[in-house]
C-alpha positions as CSV (number, residue, x, y, z in Angstrom):
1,X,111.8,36.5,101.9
2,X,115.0,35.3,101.5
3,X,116.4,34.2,98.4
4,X,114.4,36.7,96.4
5,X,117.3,38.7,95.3
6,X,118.5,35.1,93.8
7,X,115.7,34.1,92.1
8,X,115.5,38.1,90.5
9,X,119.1,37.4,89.8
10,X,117.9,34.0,87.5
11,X,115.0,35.5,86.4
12,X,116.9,38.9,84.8
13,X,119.2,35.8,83.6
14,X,116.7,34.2,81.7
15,X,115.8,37.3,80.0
16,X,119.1,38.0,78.0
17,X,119.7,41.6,76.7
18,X,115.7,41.5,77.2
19,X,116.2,42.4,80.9
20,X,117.1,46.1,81.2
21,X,114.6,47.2,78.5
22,X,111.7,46.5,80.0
23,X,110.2,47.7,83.2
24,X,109.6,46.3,86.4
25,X,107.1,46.5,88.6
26,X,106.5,46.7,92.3
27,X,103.6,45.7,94.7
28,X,104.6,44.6,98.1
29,X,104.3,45.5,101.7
30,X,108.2,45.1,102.6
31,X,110.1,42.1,103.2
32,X,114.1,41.5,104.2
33,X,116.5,44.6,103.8
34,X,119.5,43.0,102.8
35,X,117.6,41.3,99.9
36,X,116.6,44.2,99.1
37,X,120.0,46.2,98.7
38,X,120.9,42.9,96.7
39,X,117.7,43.5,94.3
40,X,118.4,47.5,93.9
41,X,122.0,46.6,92.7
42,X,120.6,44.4,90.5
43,X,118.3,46.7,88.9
44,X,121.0,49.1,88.7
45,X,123.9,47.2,86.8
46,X,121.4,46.5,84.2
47,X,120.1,50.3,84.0
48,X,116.3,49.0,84.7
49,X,113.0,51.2,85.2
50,X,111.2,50.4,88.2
51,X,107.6,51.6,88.5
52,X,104.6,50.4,91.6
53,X,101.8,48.4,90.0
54,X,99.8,45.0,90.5
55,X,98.6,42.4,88.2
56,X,94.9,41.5,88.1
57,X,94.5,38.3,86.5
58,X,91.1,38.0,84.3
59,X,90.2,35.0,85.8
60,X,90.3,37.2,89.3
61,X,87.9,39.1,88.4
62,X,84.9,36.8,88.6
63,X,84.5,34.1,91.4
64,X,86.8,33.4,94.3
65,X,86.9,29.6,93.2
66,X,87.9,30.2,89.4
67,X,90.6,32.1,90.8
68,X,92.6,30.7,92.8
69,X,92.1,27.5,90.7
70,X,93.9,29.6,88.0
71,X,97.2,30.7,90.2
72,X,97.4,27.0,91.1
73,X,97.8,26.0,87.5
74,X,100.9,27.6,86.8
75,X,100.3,28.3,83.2
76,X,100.8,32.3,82.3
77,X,97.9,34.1,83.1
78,X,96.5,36.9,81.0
79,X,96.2,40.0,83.3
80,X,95.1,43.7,83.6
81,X,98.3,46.2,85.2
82,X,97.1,48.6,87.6
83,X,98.1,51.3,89.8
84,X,95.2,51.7,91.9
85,X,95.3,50.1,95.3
86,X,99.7,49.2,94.5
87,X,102.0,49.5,97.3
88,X,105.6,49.6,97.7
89,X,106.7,49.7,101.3
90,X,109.2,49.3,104.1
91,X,111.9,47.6,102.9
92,X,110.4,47.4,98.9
93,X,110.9,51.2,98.6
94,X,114.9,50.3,99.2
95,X,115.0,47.8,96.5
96,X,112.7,50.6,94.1
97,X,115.6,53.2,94.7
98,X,117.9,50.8,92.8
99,X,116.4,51.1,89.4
100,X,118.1,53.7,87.2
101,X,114.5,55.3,86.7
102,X,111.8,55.4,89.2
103,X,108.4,56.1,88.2
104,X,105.9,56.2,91.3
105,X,102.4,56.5,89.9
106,X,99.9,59.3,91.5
107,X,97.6,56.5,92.9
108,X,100.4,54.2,93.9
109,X,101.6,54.3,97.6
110,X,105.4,54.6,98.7
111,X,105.4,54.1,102.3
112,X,108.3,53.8,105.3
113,X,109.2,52.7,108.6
114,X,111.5,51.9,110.6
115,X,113.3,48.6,109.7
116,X,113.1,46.1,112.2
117,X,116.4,44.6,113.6
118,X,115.8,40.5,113.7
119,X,118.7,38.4,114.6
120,X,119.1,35.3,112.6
121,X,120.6,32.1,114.3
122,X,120.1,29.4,116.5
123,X,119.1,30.7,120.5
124,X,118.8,28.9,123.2
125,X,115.2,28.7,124.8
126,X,115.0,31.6,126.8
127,X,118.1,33.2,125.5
128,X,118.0,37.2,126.0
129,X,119.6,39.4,123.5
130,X,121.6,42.3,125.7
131,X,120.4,46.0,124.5
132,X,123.7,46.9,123.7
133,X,124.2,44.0,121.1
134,X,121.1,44.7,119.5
135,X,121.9,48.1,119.4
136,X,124.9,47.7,117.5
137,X,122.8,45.2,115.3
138,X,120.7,47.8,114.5
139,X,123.3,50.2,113.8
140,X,125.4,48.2,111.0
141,X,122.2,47.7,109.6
142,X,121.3,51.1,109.7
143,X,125.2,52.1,108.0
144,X,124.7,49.3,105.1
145,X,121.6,51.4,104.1
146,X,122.8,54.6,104.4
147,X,125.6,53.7,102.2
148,X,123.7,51.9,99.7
149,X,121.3,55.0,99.3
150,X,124.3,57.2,98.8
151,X,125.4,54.9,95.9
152,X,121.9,54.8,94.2
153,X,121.9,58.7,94.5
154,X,119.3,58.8,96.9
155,X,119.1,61.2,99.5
156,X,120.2,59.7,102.9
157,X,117.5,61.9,104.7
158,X,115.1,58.7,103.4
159,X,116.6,56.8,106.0
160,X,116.2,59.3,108.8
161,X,112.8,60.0,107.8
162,X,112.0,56.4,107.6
163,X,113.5,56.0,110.9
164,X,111.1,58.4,112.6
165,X,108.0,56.0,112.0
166,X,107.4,53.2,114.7
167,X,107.9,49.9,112.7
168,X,104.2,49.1,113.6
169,X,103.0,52.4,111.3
170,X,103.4,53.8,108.1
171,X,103.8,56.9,106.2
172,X,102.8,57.4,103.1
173,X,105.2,59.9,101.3
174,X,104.1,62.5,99.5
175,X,105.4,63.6,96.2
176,X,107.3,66.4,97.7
177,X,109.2,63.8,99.3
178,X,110.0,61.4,96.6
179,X,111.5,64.7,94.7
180,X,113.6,66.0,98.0
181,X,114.8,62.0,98.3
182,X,115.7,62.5,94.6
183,X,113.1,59.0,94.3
184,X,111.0,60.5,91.2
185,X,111.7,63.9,90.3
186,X,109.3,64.8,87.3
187,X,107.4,67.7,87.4
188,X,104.3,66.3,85.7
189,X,103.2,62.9,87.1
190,X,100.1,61.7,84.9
191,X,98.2,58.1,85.4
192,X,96.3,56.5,82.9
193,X,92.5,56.6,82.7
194,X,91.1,54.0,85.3
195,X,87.6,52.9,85.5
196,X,85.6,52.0,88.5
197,X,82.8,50.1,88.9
198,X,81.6,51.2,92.3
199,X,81.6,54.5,91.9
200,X,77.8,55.4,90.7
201,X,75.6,53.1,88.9
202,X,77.5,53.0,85.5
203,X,81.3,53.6,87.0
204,X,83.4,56.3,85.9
205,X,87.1,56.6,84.7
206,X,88.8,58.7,86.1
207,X,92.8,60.4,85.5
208,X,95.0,62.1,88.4
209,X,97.6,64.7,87.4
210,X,100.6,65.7,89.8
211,X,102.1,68.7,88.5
212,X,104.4,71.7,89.8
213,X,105.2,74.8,88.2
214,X,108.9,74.7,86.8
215,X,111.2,75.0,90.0
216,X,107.9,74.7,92.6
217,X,108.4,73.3,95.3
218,X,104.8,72.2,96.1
219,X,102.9,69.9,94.2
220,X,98.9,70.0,93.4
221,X,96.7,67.3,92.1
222,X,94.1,67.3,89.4
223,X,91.4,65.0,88.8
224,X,89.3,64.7,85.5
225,X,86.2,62.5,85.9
226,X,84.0,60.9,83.3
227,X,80.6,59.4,84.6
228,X,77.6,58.0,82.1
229,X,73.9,59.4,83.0
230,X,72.4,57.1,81.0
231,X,72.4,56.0,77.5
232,X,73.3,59.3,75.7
233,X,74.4,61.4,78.2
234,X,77.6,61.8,80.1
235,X,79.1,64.1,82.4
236,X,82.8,65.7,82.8
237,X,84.5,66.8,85.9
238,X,87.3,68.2,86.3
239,X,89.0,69.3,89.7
240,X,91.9,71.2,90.6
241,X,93.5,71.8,93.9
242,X,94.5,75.0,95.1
């Protein structure tokens, strides 16, 4: 929306020396590109670590009504960070980029599109925007990006991969990507244990690895499993792809 970038910009403010120790976290389906080039600047004059997670507030976890009752009350909350089910698209994954570090979870989801070209301003009912004008729109949008990218140290080929994908869709990229975009290049990605609840009676917890071999250019995922059989018993799995 706009005015994000702002309101970052107090909030890092507030913070003091604070603000480029600690992470920050992502979780968001896209939003304004040019607040997002403001927000990636941000990140990087203060040498932040950007990483895609949501907050699940305790009281969320129980009814619907308790809640929302609690987000209304604008006292801090007490919440769980997660992974699972985070998302960082569209025009988030341009403000991500910014960060010094970017750490992109095995369970969290990078996607990208094609940026939509809106013109802002007051039209005339009825008014029709000639092709060529909003192709030229399109294309200074299309140039601020490219250059910011090149500044962050991000491969511009982001932009022309995004640019495939009808605004409409999505693509998820894939770890291979985020190293050949230069977006997360480390050659072990781990996530924590997670545990859920619907899987089998008891739950399970469960870990994904992402892991290459040093210099590989493919990357294969491992899952270890914990599940309980009862009261004493428990049972291990552990999966490798190949």
């Amino acid at each position: 929306a706009h005015g994000t970038a702002d309101r970052l910009r107090a909030f890092l403010k507030r913070q003091g020396s604070k603000a480029g120790k600690l992470p920050i976290y992502f979780n968001s389906p896209g939003g304004i590109t040019t607040e997002s080039l403001a927000m990636g600047r941000l990140m990087r004059q203060r040498g932040m670590t950007a990483r895609v997670a949501r907050t699940i507030p305790q009281a969320c976890e129980g009814e619907a009504k308790q809640c929302a009752s609690a987000r209304r009350s604008g006292r801090p909350l007490a919440a769980r960070l997660t992974s699972t089910s985070s998302q960082c698209n569209s025009a988030c994954v341009y403000a991500i980029v910014g960060a010094r570090l970017r750490e992109i979870a095995p369970e969290a989801h990078l996607g990208i599109h094609a940026a939509k070209t809106v013109v802002v301003g007051y039209l005339p009912r009825g008014a029709h925007i000639p092709a060529e004008l909003h192709a030229r729109f399109k294309a200074q949008n299309q140039q601020l990006i490219r250059r910011y990218l090149v500044e962050m140290g991000i491969h511009p080929g982001l932009l022309d991969a995004a640019d495939k994908i009808p605004h409409e869709s999505i693509r998820a990229l894939r770890r291979e990507d985020m190293v050949r975009f230069n977006i997360d290049t480390r050659s072990v990605v781990e996530s924590g244990w997670i545990y859920d609840e619907r899987i089998s009676d008891g739950g399970i917890i469960f870990k994904s690895i992402d892991m290459t071999e040093a210099g590989g250019a493919e990357y294969r995922k491992t899952m270890l499993r914990v599940s309980c059989l009862g009261t004493d018993q428990l049972m291990v799995g552990y999966a490798r792809e190949v």
